[in-house]
C-alpha positions as CSV (number, residue, x, y, z in Angstrom):
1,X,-15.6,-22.7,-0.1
2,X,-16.0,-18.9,-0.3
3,X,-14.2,-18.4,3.0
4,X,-11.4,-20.2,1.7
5,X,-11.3,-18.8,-2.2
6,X,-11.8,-14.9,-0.3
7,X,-8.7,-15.9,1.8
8,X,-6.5,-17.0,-0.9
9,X,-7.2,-14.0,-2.6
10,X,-6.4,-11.7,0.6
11,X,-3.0,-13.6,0.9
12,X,-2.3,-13.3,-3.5
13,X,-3.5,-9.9,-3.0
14,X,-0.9,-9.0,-0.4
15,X,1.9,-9.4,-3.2
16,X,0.8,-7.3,-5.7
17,X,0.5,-4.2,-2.2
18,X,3.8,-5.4,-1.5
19,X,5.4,-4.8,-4.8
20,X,3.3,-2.6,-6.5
21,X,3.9,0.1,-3.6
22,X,7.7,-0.9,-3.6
23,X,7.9,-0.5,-7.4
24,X,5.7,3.1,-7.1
25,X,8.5,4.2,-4.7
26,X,11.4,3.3,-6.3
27,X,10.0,4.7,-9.8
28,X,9.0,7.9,-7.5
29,X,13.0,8.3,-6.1
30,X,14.2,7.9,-9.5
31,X,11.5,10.9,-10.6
32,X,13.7,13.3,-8.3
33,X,16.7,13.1,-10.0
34,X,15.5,11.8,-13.3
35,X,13.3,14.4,-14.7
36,X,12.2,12.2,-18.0
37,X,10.5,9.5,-15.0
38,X,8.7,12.2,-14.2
39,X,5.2,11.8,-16.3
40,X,1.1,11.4,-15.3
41,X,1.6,7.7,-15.7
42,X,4.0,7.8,-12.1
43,X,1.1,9.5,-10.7
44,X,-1.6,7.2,-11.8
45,X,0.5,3.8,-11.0
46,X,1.1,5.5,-7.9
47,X,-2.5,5.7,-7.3
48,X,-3.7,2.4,-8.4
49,X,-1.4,0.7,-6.2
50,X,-2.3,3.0,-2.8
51,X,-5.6,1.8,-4.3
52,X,-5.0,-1.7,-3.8
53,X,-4.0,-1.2,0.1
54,X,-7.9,-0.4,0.3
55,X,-8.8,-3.3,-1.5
56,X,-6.4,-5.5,0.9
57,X,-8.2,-4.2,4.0
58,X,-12.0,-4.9,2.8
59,X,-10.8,-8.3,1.9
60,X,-9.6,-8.5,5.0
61,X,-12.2,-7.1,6.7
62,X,-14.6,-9.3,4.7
63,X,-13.0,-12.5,6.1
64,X,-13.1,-11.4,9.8
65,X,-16.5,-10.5,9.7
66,X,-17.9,-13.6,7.5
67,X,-16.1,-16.1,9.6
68,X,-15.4,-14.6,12.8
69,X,-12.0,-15.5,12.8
70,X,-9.0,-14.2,15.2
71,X,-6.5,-12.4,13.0
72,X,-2.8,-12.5,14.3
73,X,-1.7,-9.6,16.5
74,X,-0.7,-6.2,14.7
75,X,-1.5,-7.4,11.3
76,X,-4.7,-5.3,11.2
77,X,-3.0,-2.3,12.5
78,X,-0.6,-2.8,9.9
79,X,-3.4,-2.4,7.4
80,X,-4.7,0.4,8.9
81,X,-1.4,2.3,9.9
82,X,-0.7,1.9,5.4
83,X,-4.6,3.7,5.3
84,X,-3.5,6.6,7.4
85,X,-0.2,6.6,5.5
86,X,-2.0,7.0,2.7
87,X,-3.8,10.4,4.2
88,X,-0.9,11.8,5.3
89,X,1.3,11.4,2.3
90,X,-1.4,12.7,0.5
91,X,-2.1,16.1,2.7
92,X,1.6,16.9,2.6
93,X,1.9,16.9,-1.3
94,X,0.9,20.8,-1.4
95,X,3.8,21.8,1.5
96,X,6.4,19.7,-0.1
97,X,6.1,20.4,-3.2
98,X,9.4,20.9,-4.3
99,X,10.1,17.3,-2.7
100,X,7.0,15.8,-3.5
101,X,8.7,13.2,-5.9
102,X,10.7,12.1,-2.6
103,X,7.6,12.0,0.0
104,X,6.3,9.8,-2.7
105,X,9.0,7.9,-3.0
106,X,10.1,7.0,0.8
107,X,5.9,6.8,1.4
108,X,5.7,3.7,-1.2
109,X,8.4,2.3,0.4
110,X,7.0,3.0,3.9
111,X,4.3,1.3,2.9
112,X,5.7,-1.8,1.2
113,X,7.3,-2.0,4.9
114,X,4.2,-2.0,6.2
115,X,2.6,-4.6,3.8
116,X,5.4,-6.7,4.3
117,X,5.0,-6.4,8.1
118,X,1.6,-7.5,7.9
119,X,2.4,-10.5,5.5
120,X,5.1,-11.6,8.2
121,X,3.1,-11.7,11.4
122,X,0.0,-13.4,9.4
């Protein structure tokens, strides 16, 4: 009953990565040319949502590990690769500053990709 209720929640879950992170980037590419998007509350959306990618991959985690199931080719590495993303977007910020509203941007988009990715091959 747990295993199942844990597993709906990974698959709900998946949509709010999917468009959260899509809705972060878009609002990000606006940000560049639209300097009035431009406010704390893009950077603290931006982080809840990279937030939830971490939350995806425990639940996911969770699941394996509780029920030792097999999980469909790539769609762990598709977790992962949005983690590692994650690190690299954010150790850029500093040296593209001046473009850090676009490395923002195309990175929650990059990472919807990714989260979409996963949701297909699951």
């Amino acid at each position: 009953m747990i295993t199942a209720t844990l597993l709906e929640v990974h698959r709900s879950w998946s949509w709010i990565v999917i468009v959260g992170n899509g809705l972060a980037g878009v609002w990000a590419l606006a940000a560049h040319k639209v300097f009035s998007l431009r406010s704390r509350a893009l950077w603290w959306f931006t982080t809840l949502v990279q937030f939830t990618i971490f939350v995806q991959v425990i639940l996911g985690v969770a699941i394996v590990n509780r029920d030792k199931i097999e999980y469909p080719a790539f769609h762990a590495f598709y977790g992962f690769v949005a983690i590692i993303a994650i690190a690299i977007i954010y150790s850029y910020r500093a040296q593209l500053k001046s473009r850090v509203y676009l490395l923002y941007g195309f990175g929650g988009l990059f990472i919807m990709g990714l989260a979409i990715r996963a949701f297909l091959v699951s």
